[in-house]
C-alpha positions in Angstrom: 98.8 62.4 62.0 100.1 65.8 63.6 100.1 66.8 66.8 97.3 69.2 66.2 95.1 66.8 65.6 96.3 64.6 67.9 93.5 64.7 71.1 94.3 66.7 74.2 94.6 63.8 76.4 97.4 62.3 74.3 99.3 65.3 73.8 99.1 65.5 77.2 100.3 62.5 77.8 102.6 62.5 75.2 104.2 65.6 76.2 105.2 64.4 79.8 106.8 61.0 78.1 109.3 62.9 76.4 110.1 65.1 79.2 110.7 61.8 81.2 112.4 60.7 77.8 114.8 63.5 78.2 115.3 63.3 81.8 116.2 59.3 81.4 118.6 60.0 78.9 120.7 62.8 80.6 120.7 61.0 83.7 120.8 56.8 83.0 123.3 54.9 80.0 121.4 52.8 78.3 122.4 49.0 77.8 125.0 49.4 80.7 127.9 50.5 78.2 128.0 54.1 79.9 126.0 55.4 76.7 123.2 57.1 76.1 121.6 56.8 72.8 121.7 60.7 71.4 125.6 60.2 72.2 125.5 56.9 70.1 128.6 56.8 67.7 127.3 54.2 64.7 128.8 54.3 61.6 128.0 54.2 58.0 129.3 50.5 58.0 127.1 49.5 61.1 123.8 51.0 59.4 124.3 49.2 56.1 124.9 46.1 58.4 121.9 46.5 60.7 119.5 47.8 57.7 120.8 44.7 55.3 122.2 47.1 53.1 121.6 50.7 51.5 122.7 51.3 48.7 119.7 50.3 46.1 117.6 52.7 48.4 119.7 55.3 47.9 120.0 55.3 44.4 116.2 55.1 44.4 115.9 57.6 46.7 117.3 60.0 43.7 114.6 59.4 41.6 111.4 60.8 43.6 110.3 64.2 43.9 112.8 64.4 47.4 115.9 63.6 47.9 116.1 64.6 51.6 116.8 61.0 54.1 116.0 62.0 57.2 117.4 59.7 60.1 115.3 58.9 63.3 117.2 59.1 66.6 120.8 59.6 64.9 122.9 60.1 68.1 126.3 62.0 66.9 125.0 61.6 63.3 128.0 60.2 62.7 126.5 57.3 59.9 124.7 60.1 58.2 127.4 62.5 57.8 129.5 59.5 56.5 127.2 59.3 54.1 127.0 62.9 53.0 130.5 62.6 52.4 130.2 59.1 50.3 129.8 58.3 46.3 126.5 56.6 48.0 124.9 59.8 49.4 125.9 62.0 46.1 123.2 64.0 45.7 120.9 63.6 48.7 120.3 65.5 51.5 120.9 64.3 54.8 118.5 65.1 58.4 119.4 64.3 61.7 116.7 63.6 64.4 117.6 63.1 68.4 115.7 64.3 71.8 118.7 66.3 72.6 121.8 67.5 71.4 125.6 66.9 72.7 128.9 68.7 71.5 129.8 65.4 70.1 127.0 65.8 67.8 129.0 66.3 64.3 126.1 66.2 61.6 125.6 69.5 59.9 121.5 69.4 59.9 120.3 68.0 63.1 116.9 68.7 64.1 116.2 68.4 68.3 112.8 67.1 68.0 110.6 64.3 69.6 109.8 61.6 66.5 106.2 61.7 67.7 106.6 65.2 66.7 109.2 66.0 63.9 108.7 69.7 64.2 109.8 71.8 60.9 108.8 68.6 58.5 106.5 69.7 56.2 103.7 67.2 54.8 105.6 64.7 51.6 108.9 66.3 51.6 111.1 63.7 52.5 112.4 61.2 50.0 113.3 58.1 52.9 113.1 57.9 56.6 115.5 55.8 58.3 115.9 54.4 61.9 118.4 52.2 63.1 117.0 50.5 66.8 116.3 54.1 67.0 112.4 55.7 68.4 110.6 52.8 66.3 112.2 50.1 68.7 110.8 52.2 72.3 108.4 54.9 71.4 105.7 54.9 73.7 103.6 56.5 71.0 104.3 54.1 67.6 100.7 55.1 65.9 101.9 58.7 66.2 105.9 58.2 64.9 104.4 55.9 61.9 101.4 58.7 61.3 104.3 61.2 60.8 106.4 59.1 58.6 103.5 58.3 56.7 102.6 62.2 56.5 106.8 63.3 55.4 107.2 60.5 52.9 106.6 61.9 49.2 104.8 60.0 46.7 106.9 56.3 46.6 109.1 57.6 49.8 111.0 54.9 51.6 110.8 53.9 55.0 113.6 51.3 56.3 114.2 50.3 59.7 116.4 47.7 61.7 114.3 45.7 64.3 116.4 43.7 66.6 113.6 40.9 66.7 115.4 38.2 68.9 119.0 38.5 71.2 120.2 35.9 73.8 121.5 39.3 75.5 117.8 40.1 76.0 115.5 37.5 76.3 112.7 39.4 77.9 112.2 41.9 74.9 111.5 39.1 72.3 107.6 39.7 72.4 107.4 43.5 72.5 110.0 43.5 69.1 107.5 40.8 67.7 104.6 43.6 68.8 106.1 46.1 67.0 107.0 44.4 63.4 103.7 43.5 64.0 102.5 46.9 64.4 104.6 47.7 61.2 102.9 45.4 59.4 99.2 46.7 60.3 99.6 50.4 59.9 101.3 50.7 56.4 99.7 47.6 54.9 95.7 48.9 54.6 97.6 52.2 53.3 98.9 50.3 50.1 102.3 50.8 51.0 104.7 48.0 49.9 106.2 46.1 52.5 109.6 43.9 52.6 111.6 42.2 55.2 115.2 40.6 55.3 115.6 38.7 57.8 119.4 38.2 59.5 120.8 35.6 62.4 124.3 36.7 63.7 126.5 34.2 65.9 128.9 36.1 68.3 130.2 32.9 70.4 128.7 34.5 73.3 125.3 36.1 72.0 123.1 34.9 69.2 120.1 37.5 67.9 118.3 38.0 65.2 117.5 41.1 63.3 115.2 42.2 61.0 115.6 45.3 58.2 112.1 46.3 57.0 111.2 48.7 54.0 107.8 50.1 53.8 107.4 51.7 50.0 104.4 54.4 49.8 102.1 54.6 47.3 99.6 51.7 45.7 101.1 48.2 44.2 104.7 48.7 45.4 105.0 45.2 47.0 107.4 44.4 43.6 110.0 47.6 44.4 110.0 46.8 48.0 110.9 43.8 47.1 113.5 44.3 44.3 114.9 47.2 46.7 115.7 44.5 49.9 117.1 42.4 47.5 119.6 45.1 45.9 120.4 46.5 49.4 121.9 43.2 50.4 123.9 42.9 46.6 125.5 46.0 48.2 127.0 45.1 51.1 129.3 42.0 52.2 126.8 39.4 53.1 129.5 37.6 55.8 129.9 41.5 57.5 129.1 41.2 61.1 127.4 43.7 63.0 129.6 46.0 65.2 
């Protein structure tokens, strides 16, 4: 869905969430490390850690009718233009997506726009849509961020996300990161899109969580290459590499 077509009420409504978005993130850190998310530093190594792997995706990615990957919430953009500059991102064309922009921002194509939104994205030209704990973990608006991925993905576009479904750190957030797999799980499943999850439990000493990296596949009878592609992602990367 668009926000044209999206009713007046929600727009509405919609509109003064990201201003208070904005607002919160210029003004609090989030997760009391004196960040805020569009400043967020992750690497290329902590993506394919989160996400079980990329690299099957990527390759993938190079076959469809796009090879744009467009990255939701990508604070400095710093994982993306790793990529751009790796044998893995040869080829591919790399977006960056974030409420607001900061000098430390160091990705060449970074888009300020609301993932609710995704202004300038026309309808299926994106090859894969990433998001790691990114606007899929705390939109307000989900239907409305999964109706515009749905809308940007070509023909067999990717979707992966990382899902942190279970942390010692934060208890109290168990059940909304159950709601949301959940919510996943109901929107691209009637749409025939193929659906796979890996499924990850890290031991720090001091924290134990559990994360999930789910791929969503577009198009009729994909379950098999969702499934082959989760599989190949984690072939690609160290299986004992922790999280940083």
């Amino acid at each position: 869905m668009r926000i044209e077509h999206v009713p007046p009420d929600v727009r509405l409504r919609l509109a003064r969430d990201i201003k208070k978005a904005r607002k919160s993130e210029r003004e609090f850190a989030i997760g009391g490390d004196s960040k805020y998310a569009y400043k967020r530093d992750r690497s290329l190594m902590t993506y394919r850690s989160f996400l079980v792997g990329l690299g099957a995706t990527l390759r993938y990615v190079g076959t469809l009718s796009s090879q744009c990957v467009v990255d939701l919430g990508a604070g400095t953009g710093r994982a993306m233009a790793e990529l751009e500059q790796s044998d893995l991102g040869s080829g591919l064309e790399f977006v960056g997506t974030g409420l607001l922009w900061d000098k430390s921002q160091i990705l060449k194509n970074y888009r300020i726009t609301p993932a609710e939104i995704m202004r300038d994205f026309s309808p299926s030209s994106v090859g894969a849509i990433l998001s790691v704990f990114g606007p899929i973990h705390y939109s307000d608006h989900l239907q409305l961020v999964l109706g515009r991925i749905d809308d940007m993905l070509v023909s067999g576009g990717a979707f992966k996300c990382a899902l942190m479904i279970k942390s010692s750190l934060t208890p109290t957030r168990d059940v909304y990161h159950q709601h949301v797999l959940k919510t996943l799980e109901t929107f691209f499943v009637p749409k025939g899109y193929g659906l796979a999850i890996k499924e990850k439990t890290v031991d720090e000493g001091e924290s134990i969580f559990t994360y999930r990296a789910v791929l969503a596949v577009k198009g009729d009878s994909q379950n098999l290459i969702a499934s082959h592609l989760v599989e190949e992602d984690e072939k690609t990367f160290p299986k004992d590499h922790r999280p940083a």
